[in-house]
C-alpha positions as CSV (number, residue, x, y, z in Angstrom):
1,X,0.0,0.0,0.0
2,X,1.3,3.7,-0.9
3,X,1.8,6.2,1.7
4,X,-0.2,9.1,0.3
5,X,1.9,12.5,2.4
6,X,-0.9,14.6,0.6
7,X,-4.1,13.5,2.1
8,X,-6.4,14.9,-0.1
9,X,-5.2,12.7,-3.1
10,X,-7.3,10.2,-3.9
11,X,-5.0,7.5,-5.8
12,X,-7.7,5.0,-7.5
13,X,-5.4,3.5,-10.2
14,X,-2.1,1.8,-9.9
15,X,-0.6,3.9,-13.0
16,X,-1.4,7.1,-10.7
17,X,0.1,5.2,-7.9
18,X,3.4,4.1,-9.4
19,X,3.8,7.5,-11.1
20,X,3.1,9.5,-7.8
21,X,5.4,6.9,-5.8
22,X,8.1,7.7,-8.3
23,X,8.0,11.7,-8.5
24,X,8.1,11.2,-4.5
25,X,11.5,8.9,-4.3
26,X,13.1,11.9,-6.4
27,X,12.7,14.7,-3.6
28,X,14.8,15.5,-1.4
29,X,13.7,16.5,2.0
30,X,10.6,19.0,1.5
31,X,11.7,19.6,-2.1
32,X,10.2,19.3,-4.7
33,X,11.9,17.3,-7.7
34,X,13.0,19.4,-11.4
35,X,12.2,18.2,-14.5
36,X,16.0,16.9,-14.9
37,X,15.5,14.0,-12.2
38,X,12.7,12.7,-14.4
39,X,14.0,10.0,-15.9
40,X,11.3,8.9,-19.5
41,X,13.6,5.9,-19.5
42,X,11.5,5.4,-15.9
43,X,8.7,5.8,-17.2
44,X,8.7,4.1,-20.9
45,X,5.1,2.3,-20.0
46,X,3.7,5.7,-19.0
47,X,4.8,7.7,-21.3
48,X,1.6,7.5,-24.0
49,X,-0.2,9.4,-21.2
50,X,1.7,11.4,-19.4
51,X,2.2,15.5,-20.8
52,X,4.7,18.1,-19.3
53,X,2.5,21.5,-18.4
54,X,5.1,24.5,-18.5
55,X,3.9,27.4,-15.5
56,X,4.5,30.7,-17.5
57,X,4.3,33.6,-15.4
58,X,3.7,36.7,-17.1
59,X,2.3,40.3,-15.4
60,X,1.7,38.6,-12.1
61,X,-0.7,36.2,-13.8
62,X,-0.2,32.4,-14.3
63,X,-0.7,30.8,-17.4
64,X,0.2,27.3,-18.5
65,X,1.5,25.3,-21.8
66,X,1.8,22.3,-23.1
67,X,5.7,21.5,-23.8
68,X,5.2,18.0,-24.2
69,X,2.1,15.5,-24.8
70,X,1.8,11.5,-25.0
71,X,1.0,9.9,-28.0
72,X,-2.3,8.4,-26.8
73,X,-3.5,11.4,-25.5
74,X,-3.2,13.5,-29.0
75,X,-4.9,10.6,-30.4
76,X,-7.8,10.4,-28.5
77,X,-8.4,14.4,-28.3
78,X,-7.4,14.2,-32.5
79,X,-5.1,17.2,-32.0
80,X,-1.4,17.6,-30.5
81,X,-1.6,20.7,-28.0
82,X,2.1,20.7,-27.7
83,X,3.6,24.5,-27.8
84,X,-0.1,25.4,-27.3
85,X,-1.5,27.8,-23.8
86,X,-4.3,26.3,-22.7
87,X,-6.2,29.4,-23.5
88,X,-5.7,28.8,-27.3
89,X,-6.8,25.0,-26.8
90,X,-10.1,25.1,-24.2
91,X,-13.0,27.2,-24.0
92,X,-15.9,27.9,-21.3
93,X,-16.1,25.6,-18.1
94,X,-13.4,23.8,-19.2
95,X,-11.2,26.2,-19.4
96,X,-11.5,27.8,-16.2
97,X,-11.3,24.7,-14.2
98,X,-8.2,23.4,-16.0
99,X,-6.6,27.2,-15.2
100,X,-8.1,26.7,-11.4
101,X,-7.1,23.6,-10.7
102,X,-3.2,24.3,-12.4
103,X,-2.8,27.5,-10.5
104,X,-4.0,25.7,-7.4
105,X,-0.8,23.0,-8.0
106,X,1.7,25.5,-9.0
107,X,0.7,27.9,-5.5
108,X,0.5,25.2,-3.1
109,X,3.4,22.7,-4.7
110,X,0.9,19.4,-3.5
111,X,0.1,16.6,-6.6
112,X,-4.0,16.9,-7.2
113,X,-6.7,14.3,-8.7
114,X,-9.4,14.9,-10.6
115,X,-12.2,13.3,-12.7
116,X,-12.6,15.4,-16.1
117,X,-14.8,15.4,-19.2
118,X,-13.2,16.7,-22.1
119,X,-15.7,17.8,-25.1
120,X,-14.0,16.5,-28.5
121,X,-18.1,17.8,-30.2
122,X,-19.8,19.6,-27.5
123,X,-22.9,17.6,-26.9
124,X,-21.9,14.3,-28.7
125,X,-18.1,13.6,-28.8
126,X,-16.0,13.5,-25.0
127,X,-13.1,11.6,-22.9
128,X,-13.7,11.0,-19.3
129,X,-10.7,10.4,-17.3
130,X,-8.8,10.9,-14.2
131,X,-5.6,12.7,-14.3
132,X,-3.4,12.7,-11.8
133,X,-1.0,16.5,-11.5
134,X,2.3,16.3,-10.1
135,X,4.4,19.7,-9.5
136,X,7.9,20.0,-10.6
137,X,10.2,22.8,-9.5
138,X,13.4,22.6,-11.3
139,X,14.8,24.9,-7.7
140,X,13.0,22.3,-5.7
141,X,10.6,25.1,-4.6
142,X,9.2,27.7,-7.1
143,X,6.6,24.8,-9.2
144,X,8.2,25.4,-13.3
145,X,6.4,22.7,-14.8
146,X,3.7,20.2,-14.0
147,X,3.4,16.9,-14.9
148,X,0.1,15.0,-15.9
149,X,-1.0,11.7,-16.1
150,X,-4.2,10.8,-17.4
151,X,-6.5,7.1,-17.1
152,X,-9.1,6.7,-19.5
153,X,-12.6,5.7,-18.1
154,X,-14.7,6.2,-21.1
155,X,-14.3,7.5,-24.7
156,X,-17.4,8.5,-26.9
157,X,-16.5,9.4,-30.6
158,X,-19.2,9.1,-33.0
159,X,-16.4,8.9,-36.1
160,X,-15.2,5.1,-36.2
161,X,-11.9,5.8,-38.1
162,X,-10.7,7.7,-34.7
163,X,-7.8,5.8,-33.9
164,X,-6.2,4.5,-37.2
């Protein structure tokens, strides 16, 4: 059984599990771990799902973008986000929650859980999954980057071509 330090986290799959035991086992002390003690190597059966979120800070204001995005995850959304802010890539609901929920990560430097619906075709077309957010700090305090997991609980797409 994981010890979870951050007692909010809910950790309901074993990919969320080995990832969050992992990104633990490189801090040091109370610090958080950089982007350089991530190993992809590590993480080969991961990587599909996994997306590096750089924190840009610009006029007090936090903003995020995506430096790097599994393979899996552009093909389910049927789009690669990488180089792209999130304010070029979500709209609405969606978008405020993902900025929330980011800024919440990159303020209090604590991993986060969460169940999301993504719209691919706003009333027809989503992904549901849970995503697991793991800050990365590459002074071990100030959060630069965050990392993302995601596990797939459903996938509606009306087009039956979606993944060729």
């Amino acid at each position: 059984m994981t010890f979870v330090q951050d007692a909010q986290l809910e950790l309901r799959h074993d990919e969320h599990r080995q990832l969050y035991d992992y990104w633990r086992s490189k801090r040091q002390g109370d610090r958080l771990p950089s982007r350089a003690d991530i190993n992809p190597a590590d993480l080969r059966f991961l990587l599909p799902r996994l997306a590096l979120i750089d924190v840009l800070r610009e006029h007090d204001n936090l903003t995020f973008r995506h430096r790097l995005t599994g393979t899996e995850i552009v093909a389910r959304s049927g789009r690669d986000p990488t180089g792209k802010r999130f304010e070029e890539l979500y709209r609405g609901e969606y978008l405020q929650t993902a900025l929330a929920t980011y800024r919440e990560v990159v303020e209090t430097g604590r991993p986060n859980t969460s169940d999301r619906v993504y719209p691919l075709l706003p009333g027809r077309d989503y992904m549901r999954y849970d995503r697991l957010l793991l800050p990365l700090a590459a002074d071990g305090v100030t959060v630069d980057m965050v990392m993302t997991l995601i596990v797939m609980l459903e996938h509606r797409r009306t087009d039956p071509n979606w993944l060729r």
